[in-house]
C-alpha positions in Angstrom: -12.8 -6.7 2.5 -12.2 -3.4 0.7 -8.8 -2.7 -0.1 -8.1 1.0 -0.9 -5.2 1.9 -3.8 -4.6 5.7 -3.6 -1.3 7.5 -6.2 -0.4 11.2 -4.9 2.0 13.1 -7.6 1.9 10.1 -10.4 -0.6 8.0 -12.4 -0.6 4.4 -10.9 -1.0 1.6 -13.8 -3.6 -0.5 -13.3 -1.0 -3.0 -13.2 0.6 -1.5 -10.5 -2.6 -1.3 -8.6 -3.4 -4.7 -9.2 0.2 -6.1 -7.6 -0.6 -3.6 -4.7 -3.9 -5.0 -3.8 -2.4 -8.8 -4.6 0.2 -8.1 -1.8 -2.4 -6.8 0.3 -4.4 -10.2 -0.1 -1.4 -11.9 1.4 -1.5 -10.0 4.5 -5.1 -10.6 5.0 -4.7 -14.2 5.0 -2.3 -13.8 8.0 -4.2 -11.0 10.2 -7.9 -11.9 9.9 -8.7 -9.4 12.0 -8.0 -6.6 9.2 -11.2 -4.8 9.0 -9.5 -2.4 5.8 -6.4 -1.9 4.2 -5.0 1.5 2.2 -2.4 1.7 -0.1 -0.5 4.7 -1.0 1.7 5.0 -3.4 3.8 8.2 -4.5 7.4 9.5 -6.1 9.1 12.6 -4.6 11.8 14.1 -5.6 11.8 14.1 -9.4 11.3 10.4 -10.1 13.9 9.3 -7.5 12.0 8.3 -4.1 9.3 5.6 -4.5 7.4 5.7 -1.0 4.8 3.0 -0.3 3.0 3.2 2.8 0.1 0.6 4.2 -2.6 2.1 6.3 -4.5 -0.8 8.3 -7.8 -0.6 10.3 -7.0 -3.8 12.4 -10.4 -4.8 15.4 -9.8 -4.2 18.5 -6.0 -2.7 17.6 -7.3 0.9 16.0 -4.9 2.0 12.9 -1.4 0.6 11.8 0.7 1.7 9.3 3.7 0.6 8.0 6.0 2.5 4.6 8.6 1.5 2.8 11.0 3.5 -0.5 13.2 2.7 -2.5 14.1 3.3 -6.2 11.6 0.8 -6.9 8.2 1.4 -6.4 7.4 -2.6 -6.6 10.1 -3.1 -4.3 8.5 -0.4 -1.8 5.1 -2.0 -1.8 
């Protein structure tokens, strides 16, 4: 199952990506249907809007996404 990590406007840790792919893994045990998952993270706004957004290719369902921000990127993913 390839799961996609993608940073616009920052340099993502490889820590960072590694907890975003993790919490990707947890939603793949609940939809097995979910073909691929992308994850991409960015800061706007000087440092002060974390956005995380999840783009899923789901069978039979086409594309879902879903995105979260906060102050937190962690707590965005």
């Amino acid at each position: 199952m390839p799961i996609e990590v993608t940073a616009r406007h920052m340099h993502a840790t490889d820590d960072l990506q590694d907890y975003a792919r993790r919490r990707a893994e947890e939603t793949l045990e609940e939809f097995p249907l979910i073909e691929h998952i992308h994850v991409i993270l960015d800061i706007e706004k000087h440092g002060k809007r974390h956005l995380a957004e999840v783009v899923l290719q789901v069978k039979r369902h086409g594309t879902v996404e879903a995105a979260g921000s906060t102050d937190n990127l962690r707590a965005s993913i």
